[in-house]
N, C-alpha and C positions, 0 to 999 in steps of 0.2 A: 457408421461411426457413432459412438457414444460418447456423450461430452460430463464431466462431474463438474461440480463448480464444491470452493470449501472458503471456510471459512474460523476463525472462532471467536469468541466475544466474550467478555464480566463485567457485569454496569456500566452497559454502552449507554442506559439512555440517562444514568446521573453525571459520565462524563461528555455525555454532549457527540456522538457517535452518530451520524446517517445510518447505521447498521441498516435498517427497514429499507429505506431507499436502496443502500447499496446491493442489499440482494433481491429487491426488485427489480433494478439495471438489466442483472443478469440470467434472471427467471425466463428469459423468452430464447437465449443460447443454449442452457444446457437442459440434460435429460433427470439430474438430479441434484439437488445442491445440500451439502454435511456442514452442519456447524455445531464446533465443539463448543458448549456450554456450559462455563463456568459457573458456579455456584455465585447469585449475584445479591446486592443487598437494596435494588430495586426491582424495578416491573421486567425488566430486560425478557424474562423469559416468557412473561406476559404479549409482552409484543413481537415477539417471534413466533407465537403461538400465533395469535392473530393473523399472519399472512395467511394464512390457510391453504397453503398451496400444495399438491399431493408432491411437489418433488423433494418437499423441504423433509430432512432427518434430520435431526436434533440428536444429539449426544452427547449428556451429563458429564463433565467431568470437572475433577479434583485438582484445583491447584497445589503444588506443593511450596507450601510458605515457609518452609527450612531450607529451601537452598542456601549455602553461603554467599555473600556479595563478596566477600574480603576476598575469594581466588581469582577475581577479576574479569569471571566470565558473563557476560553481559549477554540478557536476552534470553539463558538458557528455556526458563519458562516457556516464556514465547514459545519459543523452536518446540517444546515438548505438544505443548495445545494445538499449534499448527499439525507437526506432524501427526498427532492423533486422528486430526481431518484426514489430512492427507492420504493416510493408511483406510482409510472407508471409503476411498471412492473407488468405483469398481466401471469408472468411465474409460476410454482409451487415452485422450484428455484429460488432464485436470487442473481446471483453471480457479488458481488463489485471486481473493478483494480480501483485502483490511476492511474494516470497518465504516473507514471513510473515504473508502478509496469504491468510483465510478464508472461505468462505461456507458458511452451516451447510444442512444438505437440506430441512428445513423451508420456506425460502426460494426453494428451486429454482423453484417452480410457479409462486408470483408473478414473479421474474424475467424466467421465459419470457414470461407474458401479458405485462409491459409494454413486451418485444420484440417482442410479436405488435401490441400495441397501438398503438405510435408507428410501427410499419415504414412505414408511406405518411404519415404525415406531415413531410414535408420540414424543417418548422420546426426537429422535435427533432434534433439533432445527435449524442445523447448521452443517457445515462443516470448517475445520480448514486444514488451509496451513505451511507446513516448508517452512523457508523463506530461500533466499540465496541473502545476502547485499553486494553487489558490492561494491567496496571502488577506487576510485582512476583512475580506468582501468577496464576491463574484464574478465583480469586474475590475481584479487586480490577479496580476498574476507574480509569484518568484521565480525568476532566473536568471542565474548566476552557476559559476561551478560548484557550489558549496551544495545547487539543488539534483538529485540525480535526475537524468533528461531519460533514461532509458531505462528499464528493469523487468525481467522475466516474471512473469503471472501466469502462464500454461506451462505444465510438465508433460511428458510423455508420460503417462501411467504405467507402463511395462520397463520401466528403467529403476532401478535401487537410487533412490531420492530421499534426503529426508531435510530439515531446516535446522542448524544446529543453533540458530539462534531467530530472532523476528524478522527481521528486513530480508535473507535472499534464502536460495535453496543449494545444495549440495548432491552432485553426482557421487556416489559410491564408485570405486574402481576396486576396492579389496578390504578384506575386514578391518583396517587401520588407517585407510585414507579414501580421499575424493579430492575431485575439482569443480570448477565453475561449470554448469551447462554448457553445451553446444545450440544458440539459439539462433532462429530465423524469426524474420519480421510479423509483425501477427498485424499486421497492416490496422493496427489501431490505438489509440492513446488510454492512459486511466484518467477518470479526472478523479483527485484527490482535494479534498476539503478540510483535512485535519486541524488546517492554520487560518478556518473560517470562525469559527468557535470562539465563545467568550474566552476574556483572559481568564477566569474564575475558573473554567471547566479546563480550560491549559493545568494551571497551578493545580487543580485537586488531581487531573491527570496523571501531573508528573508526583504529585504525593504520593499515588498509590504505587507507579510501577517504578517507585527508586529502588524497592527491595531487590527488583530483579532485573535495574539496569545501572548498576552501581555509578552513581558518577552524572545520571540524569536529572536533577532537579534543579533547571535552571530559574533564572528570575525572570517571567512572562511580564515583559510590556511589549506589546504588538509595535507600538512605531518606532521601538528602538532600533532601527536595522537601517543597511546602508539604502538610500532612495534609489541609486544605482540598479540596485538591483529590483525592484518591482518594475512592469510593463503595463500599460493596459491590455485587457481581454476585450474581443467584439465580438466572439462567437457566441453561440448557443450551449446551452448547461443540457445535460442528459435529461429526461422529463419527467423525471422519477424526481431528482432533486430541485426541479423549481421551488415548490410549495416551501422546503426546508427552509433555504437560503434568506438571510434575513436582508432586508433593504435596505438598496445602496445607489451610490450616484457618483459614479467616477473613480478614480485611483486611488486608493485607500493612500494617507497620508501620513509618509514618515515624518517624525520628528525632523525639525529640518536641523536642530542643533546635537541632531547626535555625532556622535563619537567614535569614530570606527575604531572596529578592535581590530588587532592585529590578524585574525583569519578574516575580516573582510577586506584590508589593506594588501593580503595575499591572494584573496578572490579576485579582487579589482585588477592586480599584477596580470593574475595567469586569461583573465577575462580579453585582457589587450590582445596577450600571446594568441588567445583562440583568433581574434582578428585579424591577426597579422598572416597566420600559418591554415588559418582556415580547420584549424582541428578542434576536437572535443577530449577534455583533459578531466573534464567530470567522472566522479566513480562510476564503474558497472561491474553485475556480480552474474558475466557470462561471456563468452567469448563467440564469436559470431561463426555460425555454422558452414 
């Protein structure tokens, strides 16, 4: 069994990006890891050089900065640079990380088994991650329905796949359509750190990529959000990301006079419903194998 691990990345480390960590996480799972590299206007590609690892490929690519926003299609970029990875791994496997997204070593072994596990079985397409969304600090965590609890990060490599846009992937069934994955549990979590990061590197964030997610430039103040929905964390960080993580003590602190808006007054709603009915109402972009 061969495992690809992909990736792609532009001015990870002016927006404030683990990129380094993240694909040191996953350095010890797979056989080779492809990340598509944007033309960047920092060191980015300096410190990917740097890992010096023989599985890392590197592959220069070209943003296209004429997409139109006005058709409404969001992400498409993304989905182009992603798929570019994705199209270079030559694993049976191939397991997507964002940027800021983790996998702790604890987790390794299982992972592997439910690679080894599903490999002949056709049905599965895919494998699916519990997510764990850092808010604030370290040792604060988001969740509520608004955070997705679940989301597919290994593809079968031998199935017509592509990402038509950032956040999930796409089965092919015929040259004008597809559906969600068919996925089985990959018996391990992402930890994701995207919403650890200063607000400064949020805002310039979301400067750069509103051209190609029309409609994303919100206004970054971290403790404006419902208290509700943050938890404390007591577990352990993957060991790649210690060093990163900036210091903390306790439950990062919403403003206690904010304001909810009307999708967390709807999050709060369906949050009961999940108690009452015992279900998960939260998005996912797969449908279970």
């Amino acid at each position: 069994m061969k495992i690809s691990g992909f990736t792609f990345i532009r001015n990870g480390h002016m927006l404030g990006f683990p990129f380094e960590e993240s694909i040191r996480s996953v350095l010890p799972l797979v056989d080779e890891f492809i990340v598509a590299m944007g033309a960047s206007q920092d060191d980015t590609e300096e410190r990917l050089r740097a890992i010096r690892d023989p599985k890392l490929r590197i592959i220069p690519t070209t943003w296209n900065e004429r997409i139109r926003s006005d058709l409404g299609v969001k992400g498409f970029v993304y989905g182009q640079q992603k798929s570019i990875a994705l199209f270079n791994c030559t694993g049976d496997w191939a397991f997507y990380l964002e940027g800021d997204e983790l996998i702790h070593e604890d987790d390794i072994p299982k992972i592997r088994a439910s690679m080894e596990r599903n490999l002949d079985n056709p049905r599965v397409e895919a494998l699916y991650f519990r997510y764990l969304h850092f808010y604030g600090n370290g040792q604060t965590l988001a969740s509520s329905p608004a955070w997705y609890r679940r989301e597919v990060r290994i593809l079968r490599n031998t199935i017509p796949a592509w990402a038509p846009k950032g956040l999930f992937f796409i089965t092919l069934t015929s040259p004008k359509g597809g559906r969600y994955p068919r996925a089985a549990d990959s018996d391990g979590a992402i930890y994701h750190y995207g919403w650890v990061r200063s607000e400064q590197q949020m805002i310039e964030k979301f400067d750069q990529v509103g051209k190609f997610w029309p409609g994303q430039k919100p206004e970054i103040k971290l403790d404006e959000i419902d208290p509700q929905s943050l938890k404390p964390y007591t577990g352990t960080h993957p060991a790649a990301i210690r060093d990163w993580l900036p210091p903390a003590t306790g439950l990062f602190q919403a403003n206690p006079n904010h304001v909810l808006t009307r999708r967390e007054r709807k999050n709060r709603w369906v949050a009961r419903l999940e108690r009452l009915t015992r279900a998960d109402f939260s998005k996912r972009h797969f449908t279970f194998a």
